[in-house]
Phi, psi and omega in degrees: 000198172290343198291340193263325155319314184239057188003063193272130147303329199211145165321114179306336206206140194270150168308344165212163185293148193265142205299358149304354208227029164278168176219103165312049133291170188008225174308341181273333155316310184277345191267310218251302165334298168319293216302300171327336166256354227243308172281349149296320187279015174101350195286140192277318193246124171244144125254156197245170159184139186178159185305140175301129191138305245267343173119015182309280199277310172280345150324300186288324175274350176275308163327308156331295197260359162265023167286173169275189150308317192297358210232072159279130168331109212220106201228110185252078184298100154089026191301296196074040182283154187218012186207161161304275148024304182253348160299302197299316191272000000 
């Protein structure tokens, strides 16, 4: 593969991003406020949605290390819910 063309020890890059390298900007800001009030004010369910690609899941994993104790975390990857309805059962 390449690593061995251009006498890499290691992969240059990782599959996922490390939850360190968010950046609290534009729409991931606003994105991160909404989650961010939604768990002050008590809601049992947040939801996220967006295109693939789009900063979903390492959003949800920067959120992860600023809960409390009080807050577990639930990440449901590629669910293909289609109704409020099928989020719930």
């Amino acid at each position: 593969m390449y690593e061995e063309f251009f006498h890499l020890n290691r992969r240059p890059f990782a599959p996922v991003a490390p939850v360190e390298s968010f950046l609290r900007i534009g729409p991931f800001d606003k994105a991160m406020q909404q989650l961010e009030r939604g768990l002050q004010q008590g809601q049992s369910i947040l939801l996220l949605v967006g295109p693939a690609g789009s900063g979903k899941s390492h959003l949800c994993r920067f959120l992860a290390t600023r809960m409390t104790q009080q807050h577990l975390p639930v990440y449901l990857s590629t669910a293909g819910f289609h109704t409020r309805r099928a989020v719930l059962q």
